[in-house]
C-alpha positions as CSV (number, residue, x, y, z in Angstrom):
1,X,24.5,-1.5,-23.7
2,X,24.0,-0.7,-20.4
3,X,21.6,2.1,-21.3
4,X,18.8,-0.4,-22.3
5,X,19.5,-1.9,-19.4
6,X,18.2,0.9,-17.5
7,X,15.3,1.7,-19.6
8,X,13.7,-1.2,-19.0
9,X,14.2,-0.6,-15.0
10,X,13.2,2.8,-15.2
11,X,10.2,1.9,-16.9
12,X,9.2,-0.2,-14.1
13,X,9.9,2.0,-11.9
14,X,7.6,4.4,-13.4
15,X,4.8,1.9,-14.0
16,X,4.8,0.5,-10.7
17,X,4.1,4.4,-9.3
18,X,1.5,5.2,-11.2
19,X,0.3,1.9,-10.5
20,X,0.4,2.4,-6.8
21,X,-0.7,6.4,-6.9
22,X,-3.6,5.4,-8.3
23,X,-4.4,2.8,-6.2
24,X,-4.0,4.5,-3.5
25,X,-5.8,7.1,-4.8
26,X,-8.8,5.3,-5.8
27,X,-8.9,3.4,-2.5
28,X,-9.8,6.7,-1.1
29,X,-12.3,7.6,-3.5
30,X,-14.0,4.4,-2.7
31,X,-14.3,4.4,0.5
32,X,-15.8,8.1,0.6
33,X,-18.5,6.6,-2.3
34,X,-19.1,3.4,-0.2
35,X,-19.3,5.1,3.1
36,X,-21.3,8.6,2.3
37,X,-23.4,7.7,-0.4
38,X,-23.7,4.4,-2.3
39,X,-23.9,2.2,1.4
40,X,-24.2,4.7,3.8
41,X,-24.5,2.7,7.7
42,X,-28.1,3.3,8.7
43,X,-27.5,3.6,12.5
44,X,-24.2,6.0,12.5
45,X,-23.5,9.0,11.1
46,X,-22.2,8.5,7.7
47,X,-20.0,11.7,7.3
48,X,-18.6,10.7,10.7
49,X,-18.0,6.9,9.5
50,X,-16.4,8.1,6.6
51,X,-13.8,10.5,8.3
52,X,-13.4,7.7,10.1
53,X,-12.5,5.0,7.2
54,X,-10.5,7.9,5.5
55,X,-8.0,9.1,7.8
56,X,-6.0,6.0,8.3
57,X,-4.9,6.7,4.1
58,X,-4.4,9.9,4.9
59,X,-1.1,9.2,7.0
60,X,1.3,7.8,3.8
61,X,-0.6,9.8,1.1
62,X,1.6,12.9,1.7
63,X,4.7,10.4,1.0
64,X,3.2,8.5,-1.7
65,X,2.4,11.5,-3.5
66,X,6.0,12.6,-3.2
67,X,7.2,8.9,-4.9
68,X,8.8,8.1,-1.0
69,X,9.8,4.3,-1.5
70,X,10.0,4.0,2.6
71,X,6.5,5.7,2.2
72,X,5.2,3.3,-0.2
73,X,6.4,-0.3,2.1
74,X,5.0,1.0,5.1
75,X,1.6,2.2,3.6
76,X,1.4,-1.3,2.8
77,X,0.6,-2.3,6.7
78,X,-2.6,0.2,6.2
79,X,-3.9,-1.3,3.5
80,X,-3.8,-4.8,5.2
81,X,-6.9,-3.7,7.2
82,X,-8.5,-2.0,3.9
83,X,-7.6,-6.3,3.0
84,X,-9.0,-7.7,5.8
85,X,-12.1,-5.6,5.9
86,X,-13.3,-6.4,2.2
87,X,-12.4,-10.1,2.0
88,X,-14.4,-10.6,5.5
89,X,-16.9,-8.8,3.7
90,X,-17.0,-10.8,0.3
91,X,-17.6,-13.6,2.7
92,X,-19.9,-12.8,5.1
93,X,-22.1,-9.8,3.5
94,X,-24.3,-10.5,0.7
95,X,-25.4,-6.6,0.5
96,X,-21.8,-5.2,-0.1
97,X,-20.5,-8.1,-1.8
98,X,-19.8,-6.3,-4.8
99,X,-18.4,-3.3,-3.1
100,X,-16.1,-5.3,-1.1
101,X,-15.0,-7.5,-4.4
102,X,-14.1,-3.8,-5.6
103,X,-12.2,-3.0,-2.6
104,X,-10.2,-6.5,-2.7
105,X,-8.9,-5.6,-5.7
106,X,-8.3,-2.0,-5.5
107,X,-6.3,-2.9,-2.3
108,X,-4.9,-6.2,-4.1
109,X,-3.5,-4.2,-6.8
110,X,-2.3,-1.2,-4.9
111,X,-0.5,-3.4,-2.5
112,X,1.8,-4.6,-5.0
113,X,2.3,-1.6,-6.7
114,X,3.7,-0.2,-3.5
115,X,5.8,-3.1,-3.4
116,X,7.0,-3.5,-6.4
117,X,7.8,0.8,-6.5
118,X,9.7,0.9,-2.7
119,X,11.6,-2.4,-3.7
120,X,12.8,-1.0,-7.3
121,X,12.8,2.5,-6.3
122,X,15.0,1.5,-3.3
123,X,17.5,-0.3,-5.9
124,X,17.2,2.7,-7.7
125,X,18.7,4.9,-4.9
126,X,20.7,2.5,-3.4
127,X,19.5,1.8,-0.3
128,X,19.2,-1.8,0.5
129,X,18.7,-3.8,4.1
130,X,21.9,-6.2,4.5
131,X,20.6,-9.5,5.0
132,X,19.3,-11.2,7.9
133,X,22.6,-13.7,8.2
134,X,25.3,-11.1,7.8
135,X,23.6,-9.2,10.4
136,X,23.4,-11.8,13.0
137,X,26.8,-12.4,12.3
138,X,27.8,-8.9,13.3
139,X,25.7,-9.2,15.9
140,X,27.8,-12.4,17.3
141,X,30.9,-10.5,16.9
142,X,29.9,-7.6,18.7
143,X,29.5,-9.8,21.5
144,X,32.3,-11.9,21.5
145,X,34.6,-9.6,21.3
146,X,33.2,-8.0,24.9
């Protein structure tokens, strides 16, 4: 019995990666598109613009490509501006509306597939963080006892 109650788990596990590499990958993809050639800035280099959009998803991808759970939580603190960018776009910009609509939910779905892979993939391992109580109560008693 308890092999199909694995499956299941490993199955997320597996979904939620390829969920999140190609997210993550796509992200990229996108933003090189947007920024070189379907939007290009007219005042700024584009090339230069672009490098300048990519490298920030260039940090976790050596990670995420390894299947890194730590990788995968933290890379979701880059996407947040990838997030921020797109929905103040799909509000203010008429123009790159569309684009930005793309990139909300490119970055929508890739942030929970990062989530949902470090947090099961953790499990999966066996790390865990103890909880915020039992460690403030450790805490207490560390100082107590001085």
């Amino acid at each position: 019995m308890e092999s199909s109650d694995q499956a299941p788990s490993s199955m997320l596990v597996k979904t939620s990666r390829q969920v999140a590499l190609w997210g993550n990958l796509s992200l990229i993809a996108l933003v090189i598109l947007w920024h070189s050639f379907l939007s290009p800035h007219p005042h700024i280099n584009p090339y230069a613009l672009t490098i300048a959009w990519v490298i920030p998803l260039l940090f976790p991808l050596r990670g995420i490509l390894a299947g890194k759970p730590y990788t995968h939580a933290w890379a979701n603190f880059v996407l947040m501006f990838y997030f921020l960018h797109a929905l103040t776009l799909v509000y203010v910009d008429e123009g790159e509306r569309w684009l930005a609509a793309f990139e909300l939910l490119i970055t929508s779905i890739t942030f929970i597939g990062n989530g949902f892979y470090a947090r099961l993939k953790g499990k999966e391992l066996g790390l865990k963080l103890d909880r915020l109580s039992s460690v403030e109560k450790k805490e207490k008693e560390s100082y107590s006892n001085k």
